[in-house]
C-alpha positions in Angstrom: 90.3 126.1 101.7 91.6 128.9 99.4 94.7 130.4 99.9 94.9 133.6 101.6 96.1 136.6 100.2 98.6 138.6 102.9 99.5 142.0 103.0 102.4 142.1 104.8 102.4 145.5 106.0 98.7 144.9 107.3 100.4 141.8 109.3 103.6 144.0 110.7 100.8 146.5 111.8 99.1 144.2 113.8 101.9 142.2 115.5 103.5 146.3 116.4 100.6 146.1 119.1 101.6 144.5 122.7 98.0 143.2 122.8 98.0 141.5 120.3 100.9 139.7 120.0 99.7 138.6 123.6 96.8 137.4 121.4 98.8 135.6 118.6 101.0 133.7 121.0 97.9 132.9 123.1 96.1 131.8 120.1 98.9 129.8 118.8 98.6 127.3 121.5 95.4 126.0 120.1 92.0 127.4 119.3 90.6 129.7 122.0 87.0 131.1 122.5 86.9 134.8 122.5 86.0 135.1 126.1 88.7 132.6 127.5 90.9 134.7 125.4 89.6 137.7 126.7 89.8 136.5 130.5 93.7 137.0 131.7 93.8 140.8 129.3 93.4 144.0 131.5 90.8 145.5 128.4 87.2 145.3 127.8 85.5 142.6 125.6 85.0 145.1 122.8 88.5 146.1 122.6 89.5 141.9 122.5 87.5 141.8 119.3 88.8 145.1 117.7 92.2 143.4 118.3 91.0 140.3 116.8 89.7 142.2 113.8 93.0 143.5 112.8 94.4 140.2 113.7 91.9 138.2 111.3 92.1 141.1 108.3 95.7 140.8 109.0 95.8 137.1 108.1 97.1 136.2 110.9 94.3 134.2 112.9 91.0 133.1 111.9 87.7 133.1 114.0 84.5 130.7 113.3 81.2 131.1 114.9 79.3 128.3 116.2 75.8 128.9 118.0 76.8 131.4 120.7 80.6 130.9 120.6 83.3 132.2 118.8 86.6 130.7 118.4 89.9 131.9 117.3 92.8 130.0 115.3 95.9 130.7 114.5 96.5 131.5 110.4 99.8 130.2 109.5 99.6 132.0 106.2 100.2 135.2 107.9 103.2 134.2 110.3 104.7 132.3 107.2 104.5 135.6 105.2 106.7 137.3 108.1 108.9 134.9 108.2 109.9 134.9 104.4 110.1 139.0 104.7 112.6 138.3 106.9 114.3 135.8 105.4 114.6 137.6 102.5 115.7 140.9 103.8 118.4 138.9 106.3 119.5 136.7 102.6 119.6 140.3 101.2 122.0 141.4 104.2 124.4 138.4 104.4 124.9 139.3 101.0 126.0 142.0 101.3 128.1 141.8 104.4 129.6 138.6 102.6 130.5 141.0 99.6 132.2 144.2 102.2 133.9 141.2 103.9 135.1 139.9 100.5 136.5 143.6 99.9 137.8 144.3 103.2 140.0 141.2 102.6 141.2 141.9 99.5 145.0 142.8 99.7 
């Protein structure tokens, strides 16, 4: 499978909506038809899959047809894409504070 390209601002987009984080951690417990995931969420089936739509251009899940059902994955690329923006900005940051700390304690 090729590798997925992530744009990380697309993926911070989509996980600033309640829904569908709802969506991502539902999703991340294994693969999910659409309609089970729509099922327990207080919105229409067409909104589920506008939410997934973001989610999947996102990179953050993936959904495959087969015959009349579609199923939803979780994408690790996208959640691993997150999780180094944040590890780098919090490296970035410790730096930092290490560096004030360094000055505050000089004499």
């Amino acid at each position: 499978m090729p590798r997925l390209k992530v744009d990380i601002g697309q993926v911070f987009h989509a996980l600033g909506d309640p829904t569908r984080r709802a969506i991502v951690q539902k999703v991340s417990e294994g693969p999910i038809s659409v309609s089970r995931l729509a099922e327990p969420l207080s919105i229409t089936l067409a909104a589920v899959v506008q939410h997934l739509q973001v989610l999947e251009e996102s990179g953050l899940i993936r959904t495959e047809k087969l015959g009349r059902v579609r199923t939803c994955r979780i994408e690790p690329a996208g959640l691993s894409a997150a999780e180094r923006w944040i590890r780098d900005r919090r490296s970035e940051w410790e730096r930092k504070l290490d560096r004030l700390g360094d000055l505050l304690a000089e004499p």
